[in-house]
N, C-alpha and C positions, 0 to 999 in steps of 0.2 A: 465568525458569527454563524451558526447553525441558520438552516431554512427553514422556515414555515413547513408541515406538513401539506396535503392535500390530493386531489385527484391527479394524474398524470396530466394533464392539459394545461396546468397552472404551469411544468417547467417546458414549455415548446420551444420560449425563449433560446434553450438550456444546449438544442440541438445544434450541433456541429454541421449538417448534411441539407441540402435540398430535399430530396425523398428517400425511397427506401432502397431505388435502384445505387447511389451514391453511395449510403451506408454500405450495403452489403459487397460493393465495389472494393470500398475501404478494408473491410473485415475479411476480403479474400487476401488483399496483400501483407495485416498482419499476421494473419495465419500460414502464408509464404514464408514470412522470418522466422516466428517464433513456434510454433505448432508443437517442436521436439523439444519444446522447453516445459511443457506440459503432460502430467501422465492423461489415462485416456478416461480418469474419473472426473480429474480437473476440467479435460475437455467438455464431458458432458455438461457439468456446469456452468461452463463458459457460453457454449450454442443455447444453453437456457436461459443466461441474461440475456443474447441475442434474441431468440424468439419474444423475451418480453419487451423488447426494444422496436419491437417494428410499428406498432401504432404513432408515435415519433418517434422517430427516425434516429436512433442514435443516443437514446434516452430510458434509463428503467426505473421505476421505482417499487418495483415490487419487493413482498416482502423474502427474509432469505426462508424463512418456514414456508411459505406459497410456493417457491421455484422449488424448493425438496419436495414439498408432496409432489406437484405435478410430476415428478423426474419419477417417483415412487413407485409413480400410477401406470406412466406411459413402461415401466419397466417391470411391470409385472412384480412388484414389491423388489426388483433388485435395483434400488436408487444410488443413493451417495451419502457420505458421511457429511454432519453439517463442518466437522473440521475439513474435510475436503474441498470443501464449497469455501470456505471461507480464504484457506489456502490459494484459492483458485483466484482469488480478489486480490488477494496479497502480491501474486507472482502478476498477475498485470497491470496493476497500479506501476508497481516498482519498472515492468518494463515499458509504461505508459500507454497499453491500449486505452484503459479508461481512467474516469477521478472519478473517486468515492465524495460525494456533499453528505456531510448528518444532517436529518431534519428534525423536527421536535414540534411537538403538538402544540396547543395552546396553551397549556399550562405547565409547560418547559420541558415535559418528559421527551426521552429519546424516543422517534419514528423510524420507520425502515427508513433506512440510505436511500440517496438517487445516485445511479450511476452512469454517468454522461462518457459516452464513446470519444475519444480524440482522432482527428482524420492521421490518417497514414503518413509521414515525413518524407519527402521526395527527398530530402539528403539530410544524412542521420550524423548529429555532431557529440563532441564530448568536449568535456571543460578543460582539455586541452587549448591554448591558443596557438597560433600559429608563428615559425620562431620570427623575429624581426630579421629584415636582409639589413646585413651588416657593410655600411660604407666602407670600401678601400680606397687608401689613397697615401700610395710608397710613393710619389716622384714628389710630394709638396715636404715629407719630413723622415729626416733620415732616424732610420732603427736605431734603439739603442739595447743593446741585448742583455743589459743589467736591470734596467727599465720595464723591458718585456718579461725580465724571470719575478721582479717583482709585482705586475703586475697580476701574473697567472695566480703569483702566490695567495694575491688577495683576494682574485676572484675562486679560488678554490677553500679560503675560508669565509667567504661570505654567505650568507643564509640562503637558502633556496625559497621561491615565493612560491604559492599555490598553484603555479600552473605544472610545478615537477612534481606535485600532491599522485601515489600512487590511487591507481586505476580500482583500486578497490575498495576506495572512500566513493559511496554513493556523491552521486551529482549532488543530491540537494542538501547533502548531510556537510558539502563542499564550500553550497554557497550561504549556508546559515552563518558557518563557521571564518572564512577571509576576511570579512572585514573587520574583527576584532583580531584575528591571528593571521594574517597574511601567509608566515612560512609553513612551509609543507612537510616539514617534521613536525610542528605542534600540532596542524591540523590531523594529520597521521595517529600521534598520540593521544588527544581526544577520541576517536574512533577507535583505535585498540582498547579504549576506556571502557565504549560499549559495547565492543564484541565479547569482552572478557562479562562483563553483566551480564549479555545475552546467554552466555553459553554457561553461567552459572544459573541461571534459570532454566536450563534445557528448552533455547530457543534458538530459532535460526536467524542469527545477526542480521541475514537479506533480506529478511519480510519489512515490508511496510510500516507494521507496527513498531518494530525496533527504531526503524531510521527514524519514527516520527516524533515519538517519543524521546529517542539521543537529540533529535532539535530543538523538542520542549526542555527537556534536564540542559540544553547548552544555552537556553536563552534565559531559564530561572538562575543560573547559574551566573551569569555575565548582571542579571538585575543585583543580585547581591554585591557582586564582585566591584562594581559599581558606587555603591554602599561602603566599600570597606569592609564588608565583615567576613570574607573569606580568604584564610591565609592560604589554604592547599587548594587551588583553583581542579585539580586532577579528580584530589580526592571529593572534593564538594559535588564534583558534577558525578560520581561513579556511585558515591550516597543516592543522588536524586535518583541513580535511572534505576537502582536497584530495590526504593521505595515504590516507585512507580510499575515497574514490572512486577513487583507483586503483588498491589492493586488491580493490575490486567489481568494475570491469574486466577485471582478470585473474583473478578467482574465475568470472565470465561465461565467458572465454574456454575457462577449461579446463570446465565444463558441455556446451559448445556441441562441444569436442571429445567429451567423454565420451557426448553424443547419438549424435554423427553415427558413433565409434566403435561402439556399439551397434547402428547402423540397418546399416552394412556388413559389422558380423558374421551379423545377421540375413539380409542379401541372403545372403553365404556361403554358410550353412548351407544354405538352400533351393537354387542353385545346386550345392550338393554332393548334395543328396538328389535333386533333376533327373538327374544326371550318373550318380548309382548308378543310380535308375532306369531313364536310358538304356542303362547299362550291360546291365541284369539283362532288358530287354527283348530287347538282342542275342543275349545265353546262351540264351532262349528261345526266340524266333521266327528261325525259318532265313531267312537270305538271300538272295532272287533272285541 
């Protein structure tokens, strides 16, 4: 469920930190890790969510056209691209500096995001588990070496669960996905499902939006499934994420218009206030 819009002070709730000295405590030790995972356009937009983050502590809600002008401004017109900015959102979610909330006004339309800081993890885990220590015990039952060949036999064809799932299945793409498919070849193949989507959209399967989206197309997917009405569970779910991604696409497109409309009504205006003022200069000062 989306939030309510409104002034920054409605999410203080929202803050992860005591004050500002904590946050930026925090923010030094994510930028210890991951700093070189960022180019140095990303970065600028990243210490811009953080400046807008200091009135609470750990919390922004500004808009992404607000943090571009200002970056614009303080840079002598050499700012940042809004796909850069956006990028920039993408790669820290996924590595969890912060979480994107959408907000929405009162009459349902989409608000600028809030985006709430996560504190720093004193020890950093992955959805690996850890193996079970296996009881020995030769003196209570004698070996039987026919027994033991067959044993291996079954345990090397029996199915691997989710915790052998390769490292290159996002976490949460992991855990949408186990409880309806446990082994780690099917969950594997689901996400080959969506890398092959993404990258037939000329998109980068890592970003946020992908993963978030392969969890939407894996949970509409599973409601049908459900139902009965999907015989190719592979192919149903690789349908959804390829309708959906091109949805994102054209939802991008008209943003990127609605920016660039805004940036040239802006030139306008000043233009037009230039123009009065040249005018009201000439009423005043006589001409050679």
């Amino acid at each position: 469920m989306n939030l309510k819009s409104g002034t920054i002070d409605r999410f203080e709730d929202y803050s992860n930190f005591g004050d500002l000295q904590e946050f930026n405590r925090h923010m030094e030790m994510w930028m210890l890790q991951y700093k070189d995972d960022f180019s140095k356009g990303e970065l600028v937009g990243l210490k811009r969510i953080v400046r807008y983050s200091a009135k609470i502590p750990g919390v922004c809600n500004a808009k992404i056209g607000t943090m571009l002008k200002s970056i614009h401004e303080e840079y002598n017109g050499n700012g940042i691209s809004r796909s850069t900015f956006k990028r920039m959102i993408q790669k820290a979610v996924a590595l969890g500096i912060f979480t994107v909330y959408e907000t929405e006004r009162k009459n349902g339309s989409q608000s600028s995001n809030l985006y709430v800081f996560n504190r720093y993890p004193k020890i950093t885990s992955t959805h690996h588990e850890p193996p079970k220590k296996e009881i020995l015990n030769h003196h209570n039952e004698t070996s039987n070496p026919f027994k033991t060949k067959q044993n291996i036999k079954e345990r090397k064809d029996a199915p691997l669960d989710f915790t052998f799932t390769s490292d290159r299945v996002p976490v949460s793409f992991l855990d949408a996905v186990k409880p309806f498919f446990p082994e780690s070849k099917i969950i594997e193949e689901y996400w080959k499902m969506a890398t092959i989507a993404a990258n037939k959209q000329n998109r980068d399967h890592e970003c946020v939006d992908i993963i978030e989206i392969s969890i939407k197309a894996f949970k509409q997917m599973i409601s049908k499934l459900k139902r009965n009405t999907v015989h190719n569970p592979f192919a149903y779910f690789y349908g959804i994420l390829v309708r959906q991604l091109e949805e994102l696409y054209y939802q991008e497109l008209e943003e990127e218009e609605e920016y660039y409309a805004q940036e040239l009504s802006i030139q306008r205006k000043e233009a037009s206030k230039r123009s009065e003022l040249f005018s009201l200069l000439q009423e005043v000062l006589p001409l050679d």
